[in-house]
N, CA and C of each residue as an Amber inpcrd file, in Angstrom:
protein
   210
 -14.4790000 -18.6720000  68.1980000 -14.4510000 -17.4710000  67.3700000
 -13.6120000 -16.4120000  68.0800000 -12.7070000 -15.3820000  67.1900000
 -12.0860000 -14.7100000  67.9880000 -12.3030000 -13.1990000  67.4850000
 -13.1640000 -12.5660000  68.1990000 -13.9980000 -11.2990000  67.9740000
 -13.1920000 -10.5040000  67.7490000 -11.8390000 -10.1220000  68.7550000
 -11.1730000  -9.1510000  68.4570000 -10.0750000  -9.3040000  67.0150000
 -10.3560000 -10.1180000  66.1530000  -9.4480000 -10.4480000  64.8930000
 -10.0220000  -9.9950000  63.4590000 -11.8650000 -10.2580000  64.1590000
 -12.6090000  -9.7710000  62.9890000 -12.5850000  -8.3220000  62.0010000
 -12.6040000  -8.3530000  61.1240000 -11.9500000  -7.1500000  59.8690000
 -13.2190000  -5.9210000  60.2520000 -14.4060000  -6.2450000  60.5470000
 -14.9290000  -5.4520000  60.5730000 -15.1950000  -4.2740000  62.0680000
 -14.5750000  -5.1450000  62.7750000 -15.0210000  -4.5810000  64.4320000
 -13.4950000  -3.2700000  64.1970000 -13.8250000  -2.1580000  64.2690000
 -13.2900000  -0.6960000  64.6680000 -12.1530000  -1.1970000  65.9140000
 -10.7140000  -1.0470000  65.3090000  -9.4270000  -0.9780000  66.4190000
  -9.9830000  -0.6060000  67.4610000  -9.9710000   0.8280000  67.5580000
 -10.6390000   1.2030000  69.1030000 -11.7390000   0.6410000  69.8830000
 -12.6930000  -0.3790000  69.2900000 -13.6470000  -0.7740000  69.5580000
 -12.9230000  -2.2610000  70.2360000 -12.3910000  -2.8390000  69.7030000
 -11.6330000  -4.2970000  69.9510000 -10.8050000  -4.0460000  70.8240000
  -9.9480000  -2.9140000  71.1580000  -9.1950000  -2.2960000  72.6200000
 -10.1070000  -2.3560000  73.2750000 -10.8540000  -1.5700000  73.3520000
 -12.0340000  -1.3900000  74.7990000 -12.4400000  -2.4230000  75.2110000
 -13.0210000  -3.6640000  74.0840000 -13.3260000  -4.5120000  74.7630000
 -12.6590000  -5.4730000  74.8960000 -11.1680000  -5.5390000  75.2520000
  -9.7930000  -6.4170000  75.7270000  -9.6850000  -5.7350000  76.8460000
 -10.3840000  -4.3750000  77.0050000  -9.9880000  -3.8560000  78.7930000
 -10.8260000  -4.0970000  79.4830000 -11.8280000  -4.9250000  78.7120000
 -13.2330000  -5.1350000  79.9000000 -13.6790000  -6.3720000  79.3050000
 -13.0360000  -7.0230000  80.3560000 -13.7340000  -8.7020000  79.8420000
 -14.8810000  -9.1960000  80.1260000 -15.8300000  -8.1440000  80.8610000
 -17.0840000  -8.6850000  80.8180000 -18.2070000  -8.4350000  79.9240000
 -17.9290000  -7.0080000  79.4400000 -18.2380000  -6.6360000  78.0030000
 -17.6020000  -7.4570000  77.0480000 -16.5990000  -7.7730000  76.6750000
 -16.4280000  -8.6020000  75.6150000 -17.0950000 -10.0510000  75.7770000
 -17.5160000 -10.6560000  76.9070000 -17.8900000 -11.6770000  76.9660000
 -19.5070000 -11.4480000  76.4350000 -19.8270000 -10.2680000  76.9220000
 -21.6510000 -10.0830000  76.5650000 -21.7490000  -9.6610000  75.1170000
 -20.4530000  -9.3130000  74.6420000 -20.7230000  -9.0210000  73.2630000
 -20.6690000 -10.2720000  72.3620000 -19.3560000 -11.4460000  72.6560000
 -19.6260000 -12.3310000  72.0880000 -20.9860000 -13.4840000  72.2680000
 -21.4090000 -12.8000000  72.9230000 -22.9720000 -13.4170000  73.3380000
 -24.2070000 -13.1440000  72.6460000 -24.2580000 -12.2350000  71.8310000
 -24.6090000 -11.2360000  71.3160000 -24.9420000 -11.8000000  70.1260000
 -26.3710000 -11.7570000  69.4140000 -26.5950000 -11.8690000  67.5220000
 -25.9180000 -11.0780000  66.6260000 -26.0480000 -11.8730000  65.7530000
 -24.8940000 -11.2760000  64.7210000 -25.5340000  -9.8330000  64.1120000
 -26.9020000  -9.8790000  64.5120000 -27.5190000  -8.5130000  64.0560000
 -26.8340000  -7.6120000  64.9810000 -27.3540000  -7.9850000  66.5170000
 -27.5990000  -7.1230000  67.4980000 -25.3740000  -6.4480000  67.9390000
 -24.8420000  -7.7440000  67.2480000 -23.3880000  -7.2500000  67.5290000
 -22.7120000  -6.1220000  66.0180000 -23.7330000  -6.2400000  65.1270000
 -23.5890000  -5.4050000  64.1700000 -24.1960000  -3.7300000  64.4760000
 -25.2250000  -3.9590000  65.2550000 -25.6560000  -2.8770000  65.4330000
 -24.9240000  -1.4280000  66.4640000 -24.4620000  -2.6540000  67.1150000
 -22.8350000  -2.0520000  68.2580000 -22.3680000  -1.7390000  67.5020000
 -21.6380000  -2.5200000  66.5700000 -20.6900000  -1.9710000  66.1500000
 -20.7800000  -0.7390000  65.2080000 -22.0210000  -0.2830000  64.6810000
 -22.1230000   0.5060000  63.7340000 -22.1140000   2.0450000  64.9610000
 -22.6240000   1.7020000  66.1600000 -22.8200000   2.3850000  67.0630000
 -21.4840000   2.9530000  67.3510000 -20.1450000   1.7000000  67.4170000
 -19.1290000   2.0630000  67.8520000 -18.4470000   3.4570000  66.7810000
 -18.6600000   3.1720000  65.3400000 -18.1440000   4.0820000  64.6450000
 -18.5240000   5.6650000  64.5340000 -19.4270000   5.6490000  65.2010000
 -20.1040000   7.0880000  65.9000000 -19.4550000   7.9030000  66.4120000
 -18.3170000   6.8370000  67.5280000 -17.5740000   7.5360000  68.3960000
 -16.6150000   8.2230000  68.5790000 -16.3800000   9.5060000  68.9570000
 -15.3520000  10.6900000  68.7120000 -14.1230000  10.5440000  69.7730000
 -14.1250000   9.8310000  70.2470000 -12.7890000   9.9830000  71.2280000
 -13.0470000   8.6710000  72.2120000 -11.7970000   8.0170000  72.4030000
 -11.1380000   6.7280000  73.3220000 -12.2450000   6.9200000  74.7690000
 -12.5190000   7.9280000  75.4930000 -13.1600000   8.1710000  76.4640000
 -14.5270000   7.8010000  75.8870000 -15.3490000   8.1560000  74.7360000
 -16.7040000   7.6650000  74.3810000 -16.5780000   6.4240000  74.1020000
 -15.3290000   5.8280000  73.7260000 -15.5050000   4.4190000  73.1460000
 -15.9520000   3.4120000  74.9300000 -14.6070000   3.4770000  75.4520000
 -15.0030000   2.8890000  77.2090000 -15.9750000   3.3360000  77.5290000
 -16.7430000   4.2750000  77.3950000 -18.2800000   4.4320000  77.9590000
 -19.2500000   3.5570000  77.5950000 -19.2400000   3.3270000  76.1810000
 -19.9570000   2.4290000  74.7870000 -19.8070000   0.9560000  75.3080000
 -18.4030000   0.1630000  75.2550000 -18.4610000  -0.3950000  75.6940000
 -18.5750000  -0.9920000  77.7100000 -18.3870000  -0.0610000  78.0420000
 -19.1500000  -0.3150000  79.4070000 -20.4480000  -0.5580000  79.6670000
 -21.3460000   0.3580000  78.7160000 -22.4220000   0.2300000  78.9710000
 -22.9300000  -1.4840000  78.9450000 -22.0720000  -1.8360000  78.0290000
 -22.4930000  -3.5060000  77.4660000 -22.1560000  -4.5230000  79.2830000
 -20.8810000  -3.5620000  79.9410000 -20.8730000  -4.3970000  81.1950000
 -22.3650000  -4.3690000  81.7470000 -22.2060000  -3.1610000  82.0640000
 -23.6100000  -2.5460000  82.6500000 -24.8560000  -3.4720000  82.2230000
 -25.5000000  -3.5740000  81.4390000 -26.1590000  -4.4770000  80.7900000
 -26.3820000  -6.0780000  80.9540000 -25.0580000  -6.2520000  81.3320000
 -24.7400000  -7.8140000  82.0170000 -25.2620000  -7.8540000  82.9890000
 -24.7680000  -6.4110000  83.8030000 -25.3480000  -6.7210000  85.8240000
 -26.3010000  -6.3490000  85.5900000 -27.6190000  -5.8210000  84.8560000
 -29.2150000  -5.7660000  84.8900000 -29.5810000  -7.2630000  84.8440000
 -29.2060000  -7.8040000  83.6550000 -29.2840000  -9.1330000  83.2950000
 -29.2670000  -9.8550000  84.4650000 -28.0300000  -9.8910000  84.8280000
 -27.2970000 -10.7130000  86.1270000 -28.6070000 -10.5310000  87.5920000
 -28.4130000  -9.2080000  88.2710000 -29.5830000  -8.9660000  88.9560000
 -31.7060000  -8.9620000  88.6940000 -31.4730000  -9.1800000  87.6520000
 -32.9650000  -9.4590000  87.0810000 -33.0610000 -11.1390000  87.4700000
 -31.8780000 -12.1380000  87.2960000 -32.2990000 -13.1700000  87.0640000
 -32.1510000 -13.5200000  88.8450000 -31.9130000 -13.1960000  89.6010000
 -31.8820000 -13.3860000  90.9340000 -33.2320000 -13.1010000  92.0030000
């Protein structure tokens, strides 16, 4: 599947997460609810600087994950 092609995922939203491949990897990991719910989240966002925060957080999220399972 190729996430960043999909009609519904927000341009700026599909940039951010081509600059952070570990967020895009946790997003395509993601239910189709729980990646809808991002994304509705993403359209919230007022400026390129809130979007990389948004999606960072999803890195962020990985290394809880990551360090929880250790």
């Amino acid at each position: 599947m190729n996430l960043l092609s999909d009609d519904e995922i927000p341009v700026g939203l599909g940039m951010a997460l081509a600059e952070n491949v570990h967020a895009m990897e946790r997003f395509g990991r993601m239910t189709g609810q729980e990646r809808q719910t991002f994304i509705n989240r993403s359209r919230q966002v007022h400026s390129k600087e809130e979007m990389k925060q948004l999606v960072y957080s999803l890195d962020r999220q990985e290394d809880r994950i990551s360090n929880f399972d250790r």
